[in-house]
ChimeraX commands (.cxc) that place a marker at each C-alpha (Angstrom):
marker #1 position 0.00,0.00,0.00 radius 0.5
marker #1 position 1.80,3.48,-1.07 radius 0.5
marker #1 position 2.39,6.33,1.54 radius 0.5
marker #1 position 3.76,9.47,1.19 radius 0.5
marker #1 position 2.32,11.56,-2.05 radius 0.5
marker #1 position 3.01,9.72,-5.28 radius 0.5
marker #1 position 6.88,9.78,-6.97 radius 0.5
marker #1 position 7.16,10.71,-10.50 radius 0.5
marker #1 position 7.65,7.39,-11.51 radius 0.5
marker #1 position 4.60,6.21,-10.07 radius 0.5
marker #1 position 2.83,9.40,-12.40 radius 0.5
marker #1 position 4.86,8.28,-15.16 radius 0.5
marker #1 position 3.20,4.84,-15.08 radius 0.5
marker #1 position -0.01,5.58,-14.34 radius 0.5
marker #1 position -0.10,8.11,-17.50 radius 0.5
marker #1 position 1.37,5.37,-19.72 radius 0.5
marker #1 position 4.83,7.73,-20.36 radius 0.5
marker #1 position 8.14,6.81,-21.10 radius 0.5
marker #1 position 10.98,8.36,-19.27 radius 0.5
marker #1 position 12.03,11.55,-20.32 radius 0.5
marker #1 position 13.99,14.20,-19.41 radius 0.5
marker #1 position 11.58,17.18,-21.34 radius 0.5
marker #1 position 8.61,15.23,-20.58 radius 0.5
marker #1 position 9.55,13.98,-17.04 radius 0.5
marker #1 position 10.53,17.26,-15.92 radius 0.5
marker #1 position 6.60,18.63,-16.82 radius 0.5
marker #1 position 5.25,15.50,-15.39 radius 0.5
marker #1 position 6.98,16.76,-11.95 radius 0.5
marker #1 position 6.04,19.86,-12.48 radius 0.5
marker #1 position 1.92,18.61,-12.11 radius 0.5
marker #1 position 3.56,16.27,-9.44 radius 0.5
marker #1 position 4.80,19.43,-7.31 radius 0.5
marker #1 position 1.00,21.50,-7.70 radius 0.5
marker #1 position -0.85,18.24,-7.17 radius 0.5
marker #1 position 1.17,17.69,-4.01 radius 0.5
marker #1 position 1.17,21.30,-3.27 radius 0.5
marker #1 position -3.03,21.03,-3.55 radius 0.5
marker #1 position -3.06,18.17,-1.42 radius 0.5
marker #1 position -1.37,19.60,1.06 radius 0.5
marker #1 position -3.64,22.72,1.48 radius 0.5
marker #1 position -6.71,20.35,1.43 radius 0.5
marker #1 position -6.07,18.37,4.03 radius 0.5
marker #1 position -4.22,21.21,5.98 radius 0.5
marker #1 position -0.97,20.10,5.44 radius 0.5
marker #1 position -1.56,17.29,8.02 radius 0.5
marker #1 position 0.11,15.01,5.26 radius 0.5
marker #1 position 2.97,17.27,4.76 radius 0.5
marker #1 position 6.35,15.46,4.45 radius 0.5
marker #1 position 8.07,18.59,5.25 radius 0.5
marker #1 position 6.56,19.07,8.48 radius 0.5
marker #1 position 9.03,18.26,11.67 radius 0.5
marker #1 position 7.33,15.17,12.12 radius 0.5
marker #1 position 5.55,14.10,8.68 radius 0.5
marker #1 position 2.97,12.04,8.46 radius 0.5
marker #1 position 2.23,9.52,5.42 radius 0.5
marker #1 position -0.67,9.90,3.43 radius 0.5
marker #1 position -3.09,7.81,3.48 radius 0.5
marker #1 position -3.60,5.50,0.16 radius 0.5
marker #1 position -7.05,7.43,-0.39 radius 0.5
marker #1 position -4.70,10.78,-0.51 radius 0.5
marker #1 position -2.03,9.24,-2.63 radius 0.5
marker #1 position -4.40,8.47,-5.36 radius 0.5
marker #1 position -6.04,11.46,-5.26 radius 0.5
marker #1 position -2.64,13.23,-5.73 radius 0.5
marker #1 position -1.83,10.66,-8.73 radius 0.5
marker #1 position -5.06,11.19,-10.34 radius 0.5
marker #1 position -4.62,15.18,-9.53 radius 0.5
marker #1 position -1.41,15.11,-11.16 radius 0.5
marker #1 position -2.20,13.29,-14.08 radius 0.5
marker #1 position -5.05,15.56,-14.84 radius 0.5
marker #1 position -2.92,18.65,-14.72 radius 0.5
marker #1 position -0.10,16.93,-16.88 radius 0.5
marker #1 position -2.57,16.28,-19.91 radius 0.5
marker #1 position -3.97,19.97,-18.88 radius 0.5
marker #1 position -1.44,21.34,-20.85 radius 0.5
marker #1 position -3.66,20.25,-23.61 radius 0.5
marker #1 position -6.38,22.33,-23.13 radius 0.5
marker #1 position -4.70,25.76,-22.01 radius 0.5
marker #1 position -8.19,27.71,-23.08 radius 0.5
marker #1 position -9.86,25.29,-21.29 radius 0.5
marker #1 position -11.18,23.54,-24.11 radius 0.5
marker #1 position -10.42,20.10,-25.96 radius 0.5
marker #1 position -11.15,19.88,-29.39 radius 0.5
marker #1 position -11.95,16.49,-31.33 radius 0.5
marker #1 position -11.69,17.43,-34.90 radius 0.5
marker #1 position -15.16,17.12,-36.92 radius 0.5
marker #1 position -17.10,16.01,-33.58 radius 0.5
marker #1 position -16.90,19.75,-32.05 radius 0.5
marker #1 position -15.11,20.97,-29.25 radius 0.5
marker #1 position -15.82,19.56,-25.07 radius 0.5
marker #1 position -15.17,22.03,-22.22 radius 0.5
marker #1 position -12.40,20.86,-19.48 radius 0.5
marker #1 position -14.42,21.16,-15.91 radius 0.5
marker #1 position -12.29,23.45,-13.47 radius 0.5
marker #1 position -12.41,20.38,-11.17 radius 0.5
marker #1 position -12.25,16.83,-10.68 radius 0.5
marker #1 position -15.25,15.76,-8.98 radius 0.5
marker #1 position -13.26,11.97,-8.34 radius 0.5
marker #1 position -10.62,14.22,-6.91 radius 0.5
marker #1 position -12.67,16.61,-4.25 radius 0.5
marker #1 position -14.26,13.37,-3.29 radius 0.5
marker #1 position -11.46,11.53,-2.49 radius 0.5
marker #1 position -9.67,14.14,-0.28 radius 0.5
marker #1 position -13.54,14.98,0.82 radius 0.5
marker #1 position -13.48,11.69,2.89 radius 0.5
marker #1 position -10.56,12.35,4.31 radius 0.5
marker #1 position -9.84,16.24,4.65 radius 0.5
marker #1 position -10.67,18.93,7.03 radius 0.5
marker #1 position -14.83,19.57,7.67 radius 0.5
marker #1 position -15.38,23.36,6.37 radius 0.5
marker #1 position -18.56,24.51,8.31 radius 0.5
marker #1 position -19.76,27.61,6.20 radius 0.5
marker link #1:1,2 radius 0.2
marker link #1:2,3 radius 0.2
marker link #1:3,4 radius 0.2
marker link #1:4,5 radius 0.2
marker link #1:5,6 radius 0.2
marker link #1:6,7 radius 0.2
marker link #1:7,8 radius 0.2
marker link #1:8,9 radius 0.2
marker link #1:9,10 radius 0.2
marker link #1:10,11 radius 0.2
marker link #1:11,12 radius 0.2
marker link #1:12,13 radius 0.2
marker link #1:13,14 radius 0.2
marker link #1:14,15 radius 0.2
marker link #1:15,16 radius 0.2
marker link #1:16,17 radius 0.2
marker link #1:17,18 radius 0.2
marker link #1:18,19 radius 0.2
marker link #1:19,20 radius 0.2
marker link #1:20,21 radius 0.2
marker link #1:21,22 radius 0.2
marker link #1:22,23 radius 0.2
marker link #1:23,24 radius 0.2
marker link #1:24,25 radius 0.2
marker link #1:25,26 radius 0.2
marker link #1:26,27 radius 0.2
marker link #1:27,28 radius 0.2
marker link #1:28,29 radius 0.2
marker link #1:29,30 radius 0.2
marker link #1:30,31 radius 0.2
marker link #1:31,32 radius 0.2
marker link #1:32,33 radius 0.2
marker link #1:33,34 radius 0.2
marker link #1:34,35 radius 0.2
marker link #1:35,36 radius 0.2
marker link #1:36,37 radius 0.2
marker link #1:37,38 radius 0.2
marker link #1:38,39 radius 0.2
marker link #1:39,40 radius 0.2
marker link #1:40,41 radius 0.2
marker link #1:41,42 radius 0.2
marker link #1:42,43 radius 0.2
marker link #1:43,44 radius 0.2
marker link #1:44,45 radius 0.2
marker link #1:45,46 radius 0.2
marker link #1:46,47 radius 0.2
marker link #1:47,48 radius 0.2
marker link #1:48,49 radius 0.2
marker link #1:49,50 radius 0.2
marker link #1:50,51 radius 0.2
marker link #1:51,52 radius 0.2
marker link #1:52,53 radius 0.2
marker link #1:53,54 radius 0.2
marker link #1:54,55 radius 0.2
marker link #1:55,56 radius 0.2
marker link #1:56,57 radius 0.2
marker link #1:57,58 radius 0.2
marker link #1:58,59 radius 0.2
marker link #1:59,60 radius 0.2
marker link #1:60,61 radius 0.2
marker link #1:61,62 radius 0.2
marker link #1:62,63 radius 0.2
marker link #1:63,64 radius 0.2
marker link #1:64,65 radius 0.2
marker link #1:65,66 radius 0.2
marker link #1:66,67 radius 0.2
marker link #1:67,68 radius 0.2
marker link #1:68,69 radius 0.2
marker link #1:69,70 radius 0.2
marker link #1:70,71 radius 0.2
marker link #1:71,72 radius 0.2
marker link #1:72,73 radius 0.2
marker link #1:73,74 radius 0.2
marker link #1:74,75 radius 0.2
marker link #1:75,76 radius 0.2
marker link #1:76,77 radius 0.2
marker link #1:77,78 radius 0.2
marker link #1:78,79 radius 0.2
marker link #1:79,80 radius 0.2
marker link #1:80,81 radius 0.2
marker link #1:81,82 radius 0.2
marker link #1:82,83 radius 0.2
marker link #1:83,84 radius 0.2
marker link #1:84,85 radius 0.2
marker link #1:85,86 radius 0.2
marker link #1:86,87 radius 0.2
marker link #1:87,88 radius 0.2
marker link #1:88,89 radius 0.2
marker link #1:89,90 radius 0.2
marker link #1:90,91 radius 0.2
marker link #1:91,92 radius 0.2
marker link #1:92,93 radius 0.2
marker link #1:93,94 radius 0.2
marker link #1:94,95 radius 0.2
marker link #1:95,96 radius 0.2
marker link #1:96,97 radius 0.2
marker link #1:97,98 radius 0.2
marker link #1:98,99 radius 0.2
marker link #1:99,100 radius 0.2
marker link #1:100,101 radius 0.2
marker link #1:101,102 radius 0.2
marker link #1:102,103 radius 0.2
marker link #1:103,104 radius 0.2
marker link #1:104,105 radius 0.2
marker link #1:105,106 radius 0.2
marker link #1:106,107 radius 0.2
marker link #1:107,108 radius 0.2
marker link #1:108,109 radius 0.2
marker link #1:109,110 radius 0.2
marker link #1:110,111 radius 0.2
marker link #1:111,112 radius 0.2
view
């Protein structure tokens, strides 16, 4: 069972890539704001640069993996938009909602 955020190579697999350098170092790139998101969401409880870091639970790590795939193939759809030649064009959603209901079960409760 993984803990800790996810490792570039673990990204890497999950999107199907090859290793390399150009490629790799936008993968980590997603990696690093996916981690960075994850962090804030659960109120850096998960933080492994806290004094005494706690690992992630596997519902957290996936989320992360999922987050940071999402954001890699992103760069796809700068405007938002993906288009699929003849067939039209489908808006990209700001969010995941697999994402914000993965960290949902296990981040902080927001009364409002």
């Amino acid at each position: 069972m993984p803990t800790g955020w996810p490792t570039l190579d673990e990204v890497r697999t999950f999107l199907r890539l090859q290793s390399d350098p150009v490629e790799d170092a936008v993968v980590q790139g997603a990696l690093d704001a996916a981690i960075d998101y994850g962090n804030r969401r659960t109120n850096y409880v998960y933080d492994p640069g806290a004094a005494t870091p706690i690992d992630a639970p596997a519902i957290a790590h996936h989320a992360c993996l999922i987050h940071a795939s999402r954001l890699y193939r992103r760069r796809d759809s700068t405007d938002g938009t993906i288009g699929f030649g003849d067939m039209g064009v489908v808006r990209v959603g700001r969010t995941d909602p697999d994402i914000e209901a993965l960290y949902s079960t296990i981040g902080p409760m927001v009364v409002g």
